[in-house]
C-alpha positions as CSV (number, residue, x, y, z in Angstrom):
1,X,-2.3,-7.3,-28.7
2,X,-1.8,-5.8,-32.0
3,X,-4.9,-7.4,-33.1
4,X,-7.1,-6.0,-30.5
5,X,-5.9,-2.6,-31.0
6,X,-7.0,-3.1,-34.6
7,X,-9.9,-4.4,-33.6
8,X,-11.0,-1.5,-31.5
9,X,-9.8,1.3,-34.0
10,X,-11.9,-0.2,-37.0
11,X,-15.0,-0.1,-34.5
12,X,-14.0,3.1,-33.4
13,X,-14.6,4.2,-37.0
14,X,-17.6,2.5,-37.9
15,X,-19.1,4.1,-35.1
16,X,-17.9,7.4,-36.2
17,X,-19.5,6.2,-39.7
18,X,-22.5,4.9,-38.8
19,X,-23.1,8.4,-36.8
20,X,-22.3,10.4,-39.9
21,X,-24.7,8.3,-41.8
22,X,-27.5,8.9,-39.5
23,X,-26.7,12.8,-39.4
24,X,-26.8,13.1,-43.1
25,X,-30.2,10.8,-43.1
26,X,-31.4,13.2,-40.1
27,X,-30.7,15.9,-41.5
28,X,-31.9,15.5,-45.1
29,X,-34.7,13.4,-43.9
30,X,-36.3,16.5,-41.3
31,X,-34.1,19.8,-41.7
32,X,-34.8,19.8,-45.2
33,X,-38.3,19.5,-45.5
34,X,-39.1,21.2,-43.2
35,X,-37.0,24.3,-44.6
36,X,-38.8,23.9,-47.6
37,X,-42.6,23.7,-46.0
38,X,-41.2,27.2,-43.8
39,X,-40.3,28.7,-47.3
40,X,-43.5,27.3,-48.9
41,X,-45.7,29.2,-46.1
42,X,-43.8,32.5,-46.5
43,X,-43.5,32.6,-50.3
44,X,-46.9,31.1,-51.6
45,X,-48.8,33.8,-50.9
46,X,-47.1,36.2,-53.2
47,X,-47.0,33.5,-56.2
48,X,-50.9,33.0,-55.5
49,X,-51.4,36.6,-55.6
50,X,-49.7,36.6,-58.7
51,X,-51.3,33.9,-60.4
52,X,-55.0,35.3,-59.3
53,X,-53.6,38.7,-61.0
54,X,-52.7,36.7,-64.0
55,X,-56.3,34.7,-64.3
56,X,-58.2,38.2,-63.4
57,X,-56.4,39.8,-66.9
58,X,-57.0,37.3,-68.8
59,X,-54.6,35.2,-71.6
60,X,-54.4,38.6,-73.6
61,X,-52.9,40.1,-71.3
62,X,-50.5,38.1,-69.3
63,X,-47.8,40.6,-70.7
64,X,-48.9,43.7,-69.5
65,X,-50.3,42.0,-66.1
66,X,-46.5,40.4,-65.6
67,X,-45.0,43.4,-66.0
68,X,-46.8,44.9,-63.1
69,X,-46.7,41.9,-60.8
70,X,-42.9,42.3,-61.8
71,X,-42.6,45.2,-60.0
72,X,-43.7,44.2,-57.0
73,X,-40.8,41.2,-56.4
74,X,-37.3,41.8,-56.0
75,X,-36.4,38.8,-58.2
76,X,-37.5,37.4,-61.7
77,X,-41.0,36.2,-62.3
78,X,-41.8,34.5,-65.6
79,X,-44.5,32.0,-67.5
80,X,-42.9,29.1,-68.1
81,X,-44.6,25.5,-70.1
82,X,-45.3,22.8,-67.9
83,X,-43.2,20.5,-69.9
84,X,-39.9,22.8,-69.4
85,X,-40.2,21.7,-65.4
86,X,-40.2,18.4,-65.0
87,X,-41.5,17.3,-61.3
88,X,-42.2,14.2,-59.8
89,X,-45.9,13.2,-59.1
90,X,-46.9,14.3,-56.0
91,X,-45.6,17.9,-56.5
92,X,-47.5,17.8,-59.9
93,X,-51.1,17.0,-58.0
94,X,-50.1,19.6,-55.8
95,X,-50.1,22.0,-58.3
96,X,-53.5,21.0,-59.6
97,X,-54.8,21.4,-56.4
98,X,-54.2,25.0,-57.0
99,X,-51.2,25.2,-54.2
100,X,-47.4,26.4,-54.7
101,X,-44.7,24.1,-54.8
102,X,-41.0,25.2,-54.3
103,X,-39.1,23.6,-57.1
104,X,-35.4,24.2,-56.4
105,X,-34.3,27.4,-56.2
106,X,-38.1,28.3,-57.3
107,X,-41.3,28.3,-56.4
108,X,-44.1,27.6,-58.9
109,X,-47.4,27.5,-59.1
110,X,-50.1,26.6,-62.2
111,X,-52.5,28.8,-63.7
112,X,-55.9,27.1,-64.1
113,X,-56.8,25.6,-67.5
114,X,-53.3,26.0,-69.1
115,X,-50.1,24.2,-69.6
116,X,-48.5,27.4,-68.0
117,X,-47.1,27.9,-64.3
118,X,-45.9,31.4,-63.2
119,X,-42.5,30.8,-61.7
120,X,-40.8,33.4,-58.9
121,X,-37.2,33.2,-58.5
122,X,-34.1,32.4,-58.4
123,X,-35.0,33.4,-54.9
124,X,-32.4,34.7,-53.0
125,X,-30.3,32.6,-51.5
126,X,-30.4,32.0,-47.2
127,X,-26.8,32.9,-45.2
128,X,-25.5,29.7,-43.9
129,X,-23.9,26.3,-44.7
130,X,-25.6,24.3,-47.3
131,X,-26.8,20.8,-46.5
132,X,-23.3,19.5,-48.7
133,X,-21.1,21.9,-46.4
134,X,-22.9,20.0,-43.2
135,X,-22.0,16.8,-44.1
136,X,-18.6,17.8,-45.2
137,X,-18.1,19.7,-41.6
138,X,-19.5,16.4,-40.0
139,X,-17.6,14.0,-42.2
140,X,-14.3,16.0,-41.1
141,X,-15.1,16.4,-37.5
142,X,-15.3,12.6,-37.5
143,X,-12.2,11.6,-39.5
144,X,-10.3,14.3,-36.9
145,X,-11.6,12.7,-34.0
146,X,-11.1,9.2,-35.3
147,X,-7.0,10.6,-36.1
148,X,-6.8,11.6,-32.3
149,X,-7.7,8.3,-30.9
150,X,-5.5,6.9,-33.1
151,X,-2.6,9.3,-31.4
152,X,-3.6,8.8,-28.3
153,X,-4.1,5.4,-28.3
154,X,-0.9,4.5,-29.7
155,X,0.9,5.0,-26.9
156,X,-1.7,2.6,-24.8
157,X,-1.2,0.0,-27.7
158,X,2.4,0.4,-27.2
159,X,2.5,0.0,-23.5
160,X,0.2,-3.1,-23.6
161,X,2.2,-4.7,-26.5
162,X,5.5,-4.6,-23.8
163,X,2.8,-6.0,-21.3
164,X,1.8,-9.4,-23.9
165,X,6.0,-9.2,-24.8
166,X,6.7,-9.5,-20.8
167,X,4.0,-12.0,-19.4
168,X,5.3,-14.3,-22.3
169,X,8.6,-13.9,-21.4
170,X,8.0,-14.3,-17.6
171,X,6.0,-17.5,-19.4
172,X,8.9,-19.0,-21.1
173,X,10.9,-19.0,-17.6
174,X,12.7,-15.8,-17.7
175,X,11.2,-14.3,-14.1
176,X,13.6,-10.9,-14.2
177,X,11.6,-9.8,-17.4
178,X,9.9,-6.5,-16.8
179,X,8.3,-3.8,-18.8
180,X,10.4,-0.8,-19.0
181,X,8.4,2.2,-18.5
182,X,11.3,4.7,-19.7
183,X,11.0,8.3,-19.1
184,X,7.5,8.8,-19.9
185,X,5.5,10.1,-16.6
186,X,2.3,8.6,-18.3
187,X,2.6,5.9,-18.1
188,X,-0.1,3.4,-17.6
189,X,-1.2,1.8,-14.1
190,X,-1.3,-1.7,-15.5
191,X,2.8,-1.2,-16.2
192,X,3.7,-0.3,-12.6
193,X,1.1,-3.0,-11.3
194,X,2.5,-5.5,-13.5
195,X,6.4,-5.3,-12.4
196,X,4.8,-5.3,-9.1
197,X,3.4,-8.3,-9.3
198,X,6.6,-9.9,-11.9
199,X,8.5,-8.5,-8.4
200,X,6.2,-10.4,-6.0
201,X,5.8,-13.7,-8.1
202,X,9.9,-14.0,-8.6
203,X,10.6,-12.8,-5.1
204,X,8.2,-15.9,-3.7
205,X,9.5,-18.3,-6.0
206,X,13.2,-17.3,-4.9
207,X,12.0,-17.3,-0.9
208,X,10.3,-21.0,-2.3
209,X,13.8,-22.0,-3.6
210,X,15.5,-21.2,-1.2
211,X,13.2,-22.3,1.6
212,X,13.1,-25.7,-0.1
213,X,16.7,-26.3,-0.5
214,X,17.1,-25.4,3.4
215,X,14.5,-27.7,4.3
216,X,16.1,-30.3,2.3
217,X,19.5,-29.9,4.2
218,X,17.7,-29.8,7.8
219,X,15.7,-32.7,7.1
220,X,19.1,-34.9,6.6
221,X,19.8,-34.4,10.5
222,X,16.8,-35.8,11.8
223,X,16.2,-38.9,9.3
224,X,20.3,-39.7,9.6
225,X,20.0,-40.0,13.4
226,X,16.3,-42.0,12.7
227,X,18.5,-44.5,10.4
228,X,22.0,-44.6,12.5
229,X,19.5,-45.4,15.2
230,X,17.7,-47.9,13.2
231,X,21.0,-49.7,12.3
232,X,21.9,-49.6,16.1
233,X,18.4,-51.1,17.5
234,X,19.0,-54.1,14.7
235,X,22.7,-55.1,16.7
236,X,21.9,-54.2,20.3
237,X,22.6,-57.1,22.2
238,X,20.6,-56.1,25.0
239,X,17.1,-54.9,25.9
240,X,18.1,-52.0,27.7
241,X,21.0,-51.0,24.8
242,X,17.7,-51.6,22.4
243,X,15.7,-49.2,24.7
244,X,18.3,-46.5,24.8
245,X,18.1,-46.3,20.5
246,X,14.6,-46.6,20.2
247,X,14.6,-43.1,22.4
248,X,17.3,-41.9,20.3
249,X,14.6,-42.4,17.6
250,X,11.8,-41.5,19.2
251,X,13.9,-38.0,20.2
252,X,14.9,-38.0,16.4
253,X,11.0,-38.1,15.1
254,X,10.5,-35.1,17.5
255,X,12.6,-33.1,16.1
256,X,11.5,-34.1,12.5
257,X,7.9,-33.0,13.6
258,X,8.7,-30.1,15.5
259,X,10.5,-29.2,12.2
260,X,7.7,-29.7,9.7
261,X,5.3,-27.9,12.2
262,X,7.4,-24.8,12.4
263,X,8.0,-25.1,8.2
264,X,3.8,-25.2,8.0
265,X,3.7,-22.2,10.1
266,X,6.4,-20.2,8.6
267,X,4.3,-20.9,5.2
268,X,1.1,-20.4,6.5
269,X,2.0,-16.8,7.6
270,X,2.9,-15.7,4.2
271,X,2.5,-12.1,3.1
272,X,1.2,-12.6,0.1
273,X,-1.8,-14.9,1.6
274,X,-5.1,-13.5,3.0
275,X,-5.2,-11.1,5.4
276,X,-6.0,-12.8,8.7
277,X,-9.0,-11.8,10.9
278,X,-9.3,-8.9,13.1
279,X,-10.3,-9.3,16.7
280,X,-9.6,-6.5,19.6
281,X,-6.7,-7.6,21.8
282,X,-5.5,-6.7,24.9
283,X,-1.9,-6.8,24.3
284,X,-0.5,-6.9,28.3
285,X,-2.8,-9.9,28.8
286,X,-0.8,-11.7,25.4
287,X,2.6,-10.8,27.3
288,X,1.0,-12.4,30.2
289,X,0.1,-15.6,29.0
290,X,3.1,-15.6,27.0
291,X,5.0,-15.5,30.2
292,X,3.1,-18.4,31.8
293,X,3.5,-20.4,29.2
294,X,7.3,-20.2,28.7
295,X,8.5,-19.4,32.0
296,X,7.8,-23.1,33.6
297,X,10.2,-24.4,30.5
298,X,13.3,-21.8,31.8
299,X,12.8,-22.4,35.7
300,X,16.2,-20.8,36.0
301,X,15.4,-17.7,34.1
302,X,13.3,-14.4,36.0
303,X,10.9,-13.6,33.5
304,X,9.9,-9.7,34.3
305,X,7.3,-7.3,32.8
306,X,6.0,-3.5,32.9
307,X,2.3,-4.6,34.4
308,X,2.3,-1.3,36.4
309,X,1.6,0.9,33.4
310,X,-2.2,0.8,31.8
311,X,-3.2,-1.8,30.0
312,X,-3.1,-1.3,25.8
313,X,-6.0,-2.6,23.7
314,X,-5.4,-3.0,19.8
315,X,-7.2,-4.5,16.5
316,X,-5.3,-7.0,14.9
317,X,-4.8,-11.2,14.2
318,X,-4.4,-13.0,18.4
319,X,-3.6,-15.6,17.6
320,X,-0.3,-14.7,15.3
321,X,0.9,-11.8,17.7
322,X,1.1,-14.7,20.4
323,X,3.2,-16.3,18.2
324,X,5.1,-14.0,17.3
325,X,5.6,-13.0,21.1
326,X,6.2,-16.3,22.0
327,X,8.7,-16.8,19.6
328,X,10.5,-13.7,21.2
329,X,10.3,-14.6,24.7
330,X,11.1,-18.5,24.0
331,X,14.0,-17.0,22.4
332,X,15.0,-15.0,25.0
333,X,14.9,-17.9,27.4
334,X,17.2,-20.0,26.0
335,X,20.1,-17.8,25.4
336,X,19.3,-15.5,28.3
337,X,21.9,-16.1,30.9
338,X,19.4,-15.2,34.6
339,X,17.2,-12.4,33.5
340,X,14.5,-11.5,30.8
341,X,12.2,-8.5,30.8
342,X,9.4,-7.9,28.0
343,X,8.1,-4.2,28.0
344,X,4.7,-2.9,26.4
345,X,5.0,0.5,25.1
346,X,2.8,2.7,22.7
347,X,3.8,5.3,20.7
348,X,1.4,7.4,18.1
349,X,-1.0,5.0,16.2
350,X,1.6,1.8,17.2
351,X,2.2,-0.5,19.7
352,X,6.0,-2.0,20.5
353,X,6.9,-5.4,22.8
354,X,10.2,-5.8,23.4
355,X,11.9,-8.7,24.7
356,X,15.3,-8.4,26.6
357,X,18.5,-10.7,27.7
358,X,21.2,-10.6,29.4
359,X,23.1,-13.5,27.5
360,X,26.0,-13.4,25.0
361,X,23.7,-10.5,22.6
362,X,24.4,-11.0,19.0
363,X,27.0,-9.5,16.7
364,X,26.3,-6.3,15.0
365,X,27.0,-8.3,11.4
366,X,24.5,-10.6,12.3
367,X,21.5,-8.4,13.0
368,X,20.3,-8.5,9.3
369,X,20.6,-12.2,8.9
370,X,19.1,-13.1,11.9
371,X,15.6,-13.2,11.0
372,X,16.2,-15.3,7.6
373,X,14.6,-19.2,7.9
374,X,17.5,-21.8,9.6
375,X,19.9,-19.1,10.4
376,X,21.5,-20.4,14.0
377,X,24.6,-18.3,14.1
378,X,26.4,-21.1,15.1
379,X,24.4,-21.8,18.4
380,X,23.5,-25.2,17.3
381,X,23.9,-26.5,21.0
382,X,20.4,-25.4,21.4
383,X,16.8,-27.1,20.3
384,X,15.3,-25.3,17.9
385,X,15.2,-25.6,13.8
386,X,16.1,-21.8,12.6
387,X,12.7,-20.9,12.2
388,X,11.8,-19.0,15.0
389,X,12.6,-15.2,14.3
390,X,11.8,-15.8,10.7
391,X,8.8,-16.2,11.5
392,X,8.4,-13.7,14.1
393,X,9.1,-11.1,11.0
394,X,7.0,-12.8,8.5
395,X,4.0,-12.3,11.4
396,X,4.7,-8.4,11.8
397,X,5.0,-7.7,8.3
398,X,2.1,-9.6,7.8
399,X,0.4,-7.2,10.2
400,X,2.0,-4.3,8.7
401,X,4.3,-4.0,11.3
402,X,7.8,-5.2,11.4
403,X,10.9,-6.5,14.0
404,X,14.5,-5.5,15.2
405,X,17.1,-6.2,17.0
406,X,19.5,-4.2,19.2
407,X,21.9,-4.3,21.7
408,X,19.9,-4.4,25.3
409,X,20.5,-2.4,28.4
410,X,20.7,-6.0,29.9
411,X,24.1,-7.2,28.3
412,X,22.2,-9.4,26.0
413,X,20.3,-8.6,22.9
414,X,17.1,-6.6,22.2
415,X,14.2,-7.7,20.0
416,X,11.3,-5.3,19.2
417,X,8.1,-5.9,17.5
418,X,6.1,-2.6,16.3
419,X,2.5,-3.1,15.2
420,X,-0.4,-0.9,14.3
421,X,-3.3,-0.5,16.9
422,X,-5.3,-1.2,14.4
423,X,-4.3,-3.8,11.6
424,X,-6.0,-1.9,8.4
425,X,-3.1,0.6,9.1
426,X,-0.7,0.9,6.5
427,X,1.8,2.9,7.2
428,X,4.6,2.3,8.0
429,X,6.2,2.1,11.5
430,X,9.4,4.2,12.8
431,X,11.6,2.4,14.9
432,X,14.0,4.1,18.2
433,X,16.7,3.6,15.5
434,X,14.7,5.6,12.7
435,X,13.1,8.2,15.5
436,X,17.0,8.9,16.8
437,X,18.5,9.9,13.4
């Protein structure tokens, strides 16, 4: 990183150099001679004048004629031999042509059939910068803006050099490496985006982790029963003992798929994975089919709803709010003891179903873990792998909503999913408990 910044500095200033170069070639290639043709054209005619004075009186008397064209300049005029002013070719065939050349801080001209030029000046000398003091000025402004990238990218070089430190560190295996931004309140994007994303990647590798070693252990119940149940179909004596097992295996591969099926949704819900598509939803007509799908499997159970009030369209992904409802209500029927009742409410730019029971409720300790993958709370008496309400929150969050749970009116216990109408929504939804306080 180091390097780069290098890098980019030294272009920096050949930039800056190759721009001063071009200013001084610019300026000495057109300013200048173009100054000098302006000063040509507004001083020639008084050297011609003086010259044609000159030739009119003659060699004898260039004195006496000099003395009066002297008094009609401001500054020196003299006859000076051609060989005491050196010029370079072209300005020399201009003078034979008769025309007047400015020769430094002079302008010169040649009197016809002599060795001699009448020479005005020192002229006075123009108010302003001189071509050296322009490239100095411009050779300075450069090297002070080439010093002020150099400040202010320091800090950037810095920043980016705890960036390169970081990501190899996160490389080497150390995920709780992050770039310390310290007090500075300018600090660059990238750094807050980065521990973002160090956040994200360590927090999905943890929820891996852990996932993985949970699977692991619920995978032993299922394949143990499969092999006890393999070991008892080799010594049953009878056909209808060797029946019996090979349903107790048959039962056992259930569970083991209906245990990697919930595992590949929990997964497939991520977060961090695309978001899903948008299609608009009538969310009573979800609660509805919800209900006639589930309510056949808990024949003992009154499944109850708020039909009467208007119906409540929203934007947002079908097919995983069914799941997540169904989830809720499925739920709700196993632990319910007679009576469940799933409400539709809407409130603001969000949409709430909740699902309650009358049955046992859950501990107030418990809320929190509820939701995390195989938690059972110790009602392992009933089917199910643990999955369920973690993936009912996975869903919401997912659709930038989120789930509770609360003590119900009914006894039992109280879960509540809040969604955004619409699924590009992003902010984030109050719950009762949140409205209340």
């Amino acid at each position: 990183m180091t390097r780069l910044f290098f890098r980019f500095y030294l272009g920096v200033i050949l930039i800056l150099f190759v721009a001063w170069l071009i200013q001084a070639y610019v300026f000495r290639g057109t300013t200048e001679s173009a100054n000098i043709k302006v000063i040509e054209d507004a001083l020639s005619g008084g050297a011609l004048s003086a010259r044609d004075d000159l030739v009119r009186g003659g060699p004898r008397n260039y004195e006496a004629t000099l003395d009066a064209v002297r008094a009609r300049f401001a500054y020196p005029v003299n006859l000076v031999e051609r060989s005491d002013r050196p010029m370079p070719e072209r300005t020399t065939q201009r003078l034979d042509g008769g025309e007047a050349v400015l020769n430094g801080d002079k302008i010169d001209t040649a009197i016809p059939n002599t060795n001699l030029l009448i020479e005005l000046g020192p002229l006075p000398q123009f108010v302003g910068p001189s071509q050296r003091d322009v490239l100095i000025g411009l050779g300075s402004v450069f090297m002070l803006v080439a010093g002020a990238i150099a400040i202010l990218m320091r800090p950037i070089a810095s920043q980016l050099r705890k960036v390169e430190h970081t990501a190899l560190a996160i490389a080497d295996g150390d995920l709780t490496a992050r770039i310390d931004a310290g007090k500075r309140k300018r600090s660059l994007p990238i750094v807050g985006a980065f521990n973002a994303m160090a956040d994200r990647v360590e927090g999905l590798l943890r929820s891996q982790k852990e996932l993985l070693q949970a699977v692991s252990h619920e995978l032993r119940t299922p394949l143990a029963r499969i092999k006890f149940a393999t070991e008892l179909v080799r010594s049953a004596d009878t056909e209808s003992k060797r029946e019996k097992r090979l349903d107790a295996i048959d039962e056992a591969t259930d569970s083991l798929d209906g245990l990697v099926g919930e595992l590949l949704d929990y997964t497939r819900h991520d977060e961090g994975c695309k978001h899903p598509s948008q299609e608009p939803v009538n969310v009573n007509d979800v609660v509805a089919d919800v209900i006639t799908v589930y309510a056949p499997l808990h024949p003992k159970i009154t499944f109850e709803t708020n039909d009467h009030r208007s119906a409540i369209e929203a934007i947002t992904y079908k097919a995983g709010l069914t799941r997540a409802v169904g989830n809720l209500v499925s739920n709700a029927g196993k632990y319910a003891a007679s009576r469940v009742c799933i409400s539709v409410t809407r409130q603001d730019d969000f949409f709430s179903i909740a699902v309650d029971d009358d049955g046992g409720g859950i501990p107030e300790n418990d809320r929190d873990i509820v939701f995390e993958p195989f938690r059972r709370l110790g009602r392992s008496q009933q089917p199910g792998s643990g999955l369920g309400l973690a993936l009912v929150r996975r869903i919401c969050r997912r659709l930038h909503g989120d789930t509770t749970v609360t003590s119900s009116e009914l006894g039992g216990a109280r879960f509540e999913i809040r969604l955004p109408q619409n699924h590009s929504s992003t902010t984030k939804p109050k719950f009762r408990d949140e409205i209340v306080t």
